[in-house]
Each structure stands twice: as C-alpha cells, then as structure tokens.
N, C-alpha and C positions, 0 to 999 in steps of 0.2 A: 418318091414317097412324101419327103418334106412341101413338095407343088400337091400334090392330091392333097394332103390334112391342111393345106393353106386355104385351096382351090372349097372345100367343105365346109372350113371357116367363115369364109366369106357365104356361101352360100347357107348357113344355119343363119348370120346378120342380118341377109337381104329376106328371108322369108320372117325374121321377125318384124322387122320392119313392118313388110306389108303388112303381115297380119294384125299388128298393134297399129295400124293406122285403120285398117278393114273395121276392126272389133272396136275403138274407141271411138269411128264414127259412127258407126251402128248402135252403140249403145249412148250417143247425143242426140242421136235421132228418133229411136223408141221413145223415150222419155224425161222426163226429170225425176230423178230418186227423192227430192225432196216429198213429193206429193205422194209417193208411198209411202212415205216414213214419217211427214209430220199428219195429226186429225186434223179436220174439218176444222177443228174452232182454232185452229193454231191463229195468231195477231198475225199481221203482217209485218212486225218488227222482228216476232219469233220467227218466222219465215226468211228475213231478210239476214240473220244470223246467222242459222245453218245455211244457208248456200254461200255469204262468205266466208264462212268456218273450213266447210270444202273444196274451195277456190272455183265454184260453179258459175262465179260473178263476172269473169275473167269471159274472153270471146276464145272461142274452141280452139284454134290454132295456136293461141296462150294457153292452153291449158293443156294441149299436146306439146308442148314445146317443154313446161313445166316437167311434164312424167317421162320425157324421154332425158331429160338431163340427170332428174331425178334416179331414171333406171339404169342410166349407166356409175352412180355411184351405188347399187344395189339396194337401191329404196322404190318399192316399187306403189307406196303412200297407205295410209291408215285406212281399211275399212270404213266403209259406212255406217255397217249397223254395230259390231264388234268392237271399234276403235282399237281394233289392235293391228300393227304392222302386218300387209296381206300376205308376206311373205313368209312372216311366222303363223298364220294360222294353215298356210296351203303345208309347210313344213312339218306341224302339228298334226296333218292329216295323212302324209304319205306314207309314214311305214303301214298303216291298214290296209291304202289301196293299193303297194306295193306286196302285200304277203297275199292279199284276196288275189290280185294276177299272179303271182308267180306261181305260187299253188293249183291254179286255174291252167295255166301256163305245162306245168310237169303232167297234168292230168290227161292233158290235149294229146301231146309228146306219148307217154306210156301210153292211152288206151287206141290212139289213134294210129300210130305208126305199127306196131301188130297187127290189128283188122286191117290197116290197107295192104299189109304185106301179105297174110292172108289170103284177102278178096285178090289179088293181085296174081299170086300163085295159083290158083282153084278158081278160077273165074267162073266155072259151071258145077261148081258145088252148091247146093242146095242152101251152106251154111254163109257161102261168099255173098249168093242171093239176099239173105235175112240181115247179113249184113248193113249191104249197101239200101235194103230199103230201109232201114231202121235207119238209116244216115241220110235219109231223106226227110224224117219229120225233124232232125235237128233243124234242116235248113229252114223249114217251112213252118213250121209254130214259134209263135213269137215269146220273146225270152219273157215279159212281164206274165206271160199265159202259164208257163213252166214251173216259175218261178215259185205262183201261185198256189199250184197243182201241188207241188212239193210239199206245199206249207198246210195244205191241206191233208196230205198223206202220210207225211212223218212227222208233224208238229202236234195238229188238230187229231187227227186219227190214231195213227200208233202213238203216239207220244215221246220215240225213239233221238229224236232230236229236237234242241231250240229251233227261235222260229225269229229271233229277232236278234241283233246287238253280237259284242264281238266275245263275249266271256272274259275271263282270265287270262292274265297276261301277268310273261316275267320280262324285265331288261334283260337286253342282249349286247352288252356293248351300250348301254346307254338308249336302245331302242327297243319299246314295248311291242311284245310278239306274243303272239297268242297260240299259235302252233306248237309249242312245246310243253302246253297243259292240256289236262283231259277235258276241262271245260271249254277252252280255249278253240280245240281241235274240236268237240263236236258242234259249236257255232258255226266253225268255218266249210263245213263240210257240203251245207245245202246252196250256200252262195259259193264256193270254187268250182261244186259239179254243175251249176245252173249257170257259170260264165263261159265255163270253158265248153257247155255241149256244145253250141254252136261251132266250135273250132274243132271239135274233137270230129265233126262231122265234114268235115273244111279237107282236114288231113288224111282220113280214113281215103277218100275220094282221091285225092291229088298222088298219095302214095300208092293207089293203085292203080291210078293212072301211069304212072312213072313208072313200077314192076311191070307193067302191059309192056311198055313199050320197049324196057330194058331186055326182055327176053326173047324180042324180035332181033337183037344186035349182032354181029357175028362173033365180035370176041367172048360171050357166053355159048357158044356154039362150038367153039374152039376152046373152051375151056371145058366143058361136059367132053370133047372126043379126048380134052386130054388124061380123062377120067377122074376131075377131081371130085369129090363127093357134093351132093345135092347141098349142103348145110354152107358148105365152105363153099359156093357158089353164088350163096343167095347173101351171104353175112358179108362175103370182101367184096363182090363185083356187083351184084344185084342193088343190094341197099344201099353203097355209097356212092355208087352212081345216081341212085336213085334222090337220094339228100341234095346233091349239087341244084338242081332247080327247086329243092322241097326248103332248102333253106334261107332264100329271100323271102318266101311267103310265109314261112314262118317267125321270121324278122319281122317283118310289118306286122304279123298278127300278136304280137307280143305288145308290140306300140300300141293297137288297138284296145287291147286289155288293158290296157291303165288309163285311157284314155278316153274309154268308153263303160267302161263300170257302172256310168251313172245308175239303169236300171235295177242293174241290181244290188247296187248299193242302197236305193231307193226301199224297194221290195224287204229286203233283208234289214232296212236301219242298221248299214253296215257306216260305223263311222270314220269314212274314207273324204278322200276328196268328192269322188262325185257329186255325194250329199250336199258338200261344204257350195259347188258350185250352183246346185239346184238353186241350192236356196238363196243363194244370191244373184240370181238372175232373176229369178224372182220379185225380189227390192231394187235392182238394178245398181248393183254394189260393184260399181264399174273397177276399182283399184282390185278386187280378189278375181273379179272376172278375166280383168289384164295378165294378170301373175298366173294364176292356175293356167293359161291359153301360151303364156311365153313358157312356160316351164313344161308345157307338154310336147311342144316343138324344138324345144332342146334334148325332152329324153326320147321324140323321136328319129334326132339326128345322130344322137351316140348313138341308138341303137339301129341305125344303117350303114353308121362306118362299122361297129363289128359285127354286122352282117357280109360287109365286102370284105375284113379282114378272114374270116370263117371261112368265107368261099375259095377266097388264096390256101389254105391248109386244107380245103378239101380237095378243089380240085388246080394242082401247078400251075395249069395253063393259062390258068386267068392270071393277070399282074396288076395292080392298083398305080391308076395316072398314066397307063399306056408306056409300065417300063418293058423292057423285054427281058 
C-alpha cells in the first residue's frame, strides 16, 4: 500500500512538472501581458517598469527556474492584474466552484443512476425508449445553448428563478455556502442542473449499459432459481456489480466538473474559479493561470486515488499496487 501512495506521489510531481513547463511555455509564446495591460501612450520607461516589476526582464528558463523554487515554498507569485497572491485569490474562488460541482455532482448520481436502472431493467418499455432518447439531447446540445435556454425560460419568462450571481450565503466553518439559504439555493439551481445534464446523460447510458449486461450473468440466474425476490436482486447483485465499472467514470467525471465549469460559470456569472481563469487568460495573468492549472491536477489526483480506494470496498478482488 505504502509503494502504491508513493508510486502516485511521484506520479501527481512528474505530471506537474510537465504541465507547468507545457503552460508556462505556451503562455511566453502567446504573448507579453504587458501590452494588455499597459495603453498605447504608456512611455517606454513606464513600459520598462512593469516588465521589471514582473521579473519578464529575466530570459524564460530564469524565470521558470524563479516559480519553480518559488512553488516549492508555496508561493506560486502575485497576479498581474489583482496584485494579490494567486494562490489566495484561486483559494478565494473555490468553495463556489466546489458547491456549484458537488451539487451538480449529487444531481448526476440521483437522477442518473434510477433512469439507467430503469432503461436497463425494461429495455423495451416505451418509457425506457423516452428515456434513453431524452439522454441523447444531453449529449448533443451544447451546454452554453441550454444554459441560455434556461435563462430565457425561468429567468426572463417565468421569472421563477435568478438568472445571475450566487445569492446569499452563510459560513460554514469559516466557508461561504450558499446552499443552505433560500436565496442562495434558488441561484444555484439553474447552473447545478445545466452542469450536471450533461453527466446526468453520461450515467443514465453507462448504467444501463451495465444492468444489460449484468442480467446476462449466470449468478443472477442462480439467484432468481433460488428464488430470491426481483427487488433484492437488482439492489445487492444487480446494481453493485453494476457500480464496479460505473465508478471510475464517475471519478473522472467528478474531476471534470470542477475543472470544467468554466461555461457555465461564465453563463450564470457564477463566482467560481472558472470565471477567475477566463479572465485571466484573457490578460495573460500567467502566475493565476499556473496555480488554478497545478491545483486542478492535484484535485484530480486525490480524486483517483479514492476512486481506487472505492473500488477495493466495492469490489475485494481488485488490491491496490498488485498486493494479493
């Protein structure tokens, strides 16, 4: 166990690396931030300020050398346009785009994992049909078109829900949530169901794919002659067989909701990280660009070690690092 969380270890350093060498030469290459960020009439002494003020003056391999020393003491350098530490503003940003996925996330989980059980069980049910086609425009209409759609149907129309921003919020422990106010809770309602269709379309499919195949098996064959009832068939042997492949891809898609938010953080002026990256990619605000890009490749590494820790309590047979 101790060689596998080592063996992971090493493997979340060597993918930062890369990546932080990928994205700080790509964003020397794109451009110079300075010429977004100062006007036309700026002097060429003001010019000559700010890019030593940013250490831009320095030759690229100095100045990757600089943020990699720098980021191993957890400074990962002051914004461009903000001047505040990038670390503290990505930190500033995540409990939003942490409640807008997880919420997104449960929604996926609940409305997904039923309909594919469902479509899965009744596969020539008229209802299993409406299902699975309704779970086809998730895949197929693009999430800024929905998004839209939404804001025009319960914002602008009914007027049943906001249509921007996150409402009201209490501390939770020292972290601002919005889910446990009523203003709060009806902000969150149109960006968690407009992140999560897409997944919730993802899993409907895949679970009943999985019931399909599970009911071809013979130990549910052997389990109906032994006459145990339809309910208690589908709940201990059906479905949690059916989880063991359902819950890697549910792992990753969990990574992908925080990670990809951007749209509709965008759409909604939900103020999340995504937002915070838009717009600095935008100005080419290379220190929040770094931080928000190593911080996503870390919460995608925890969340694939307890994805393989999951899979050991789901299913025995698998052991982590090839114990026996």
């Amino acid at each position: 166990m101790s060689r596998y969380l080592l063996g992971r270890f090493g493997q979340t350093l060597l993918t930062l690396f890369v990546m932080s060498l990928l994205v700080f030469g790509g964003v020397y290459l794109v451009g110079n931030p300075v010429d977004l960020l100062l006007s036309t009439s700026a002097t060429p002494a003001e010019r000559l300020d700010v890019i030593q003020s940013f250490g831009l003056d320095k030759p690229v391999w100095e100045q990757y050398g600089l943020f990699v020393v720098n980021a191993l003491h957890g400074d990962m350098g002051n914004s461009f346009i903000y001047n505040q530490p990038a670390l503290h503003l990505i930190f500033q940003r995540m409990p939003a785009t942490l409640e807008l996925a997880l919420v997104a996330f449960v929604l996926a989980l609940v409305i997904g994992i039923p309909l594919g059980v469902y479509a899965g069980l009744r596969p020539e049910g008229w209802l299993s049909k409406t299902i699975m086609t309704v779970s086809i425009f998730g895949f197929s209409l693009p999430t800024f078109w929905i998004g839209l759609m939404m804001i025009m149907l319960f914002s602008v129309k009914l007027g049943v829900l906001p249509a921007s921003g996150r409402g009201e919020t209490v501390d939770v422990f020292g972290v601002p949530v919005s889910l446990f106010t009523a203003d709060g809770l009806a902000h969150l309602i149109l960006p968690a169901f407009n992140l999560a269709l897409f997944k919730i379309s993802l899993i409907i499919r895949l679970t009943r794919a999985g019931v399909l195949e599970c009911l071809q098996q013979d130990f549910i064959r052997f389990a109906r002659a032994k006459g145990l009832s339809e309910s208690r068939i589908v709940l201990v042997h059906v479905l949690k067989n059916t989880l063991i492949p359902l819950i890697t891809v549910i792992g990753l898609e969990l990574g992908s909701l925080i990670a990809f938010a951007v749209v509709t953080e965008t759409i909604y002026a939900w103020p999340g990280m995504g937002k915070l990256i838009i717009d600095s990619i935008a100005v080419l605000d290379r220190p929040v660009i770094l931080a928000y890009l190593m911080i996503t490749v870390v919460m995608f590494s925890l969340i694939n070690l307890l994805v393989d820790v999951l899979y050991v309590l789901v299913d025995p047979r698998v052991r982590l690092g090839g114990e026996a």
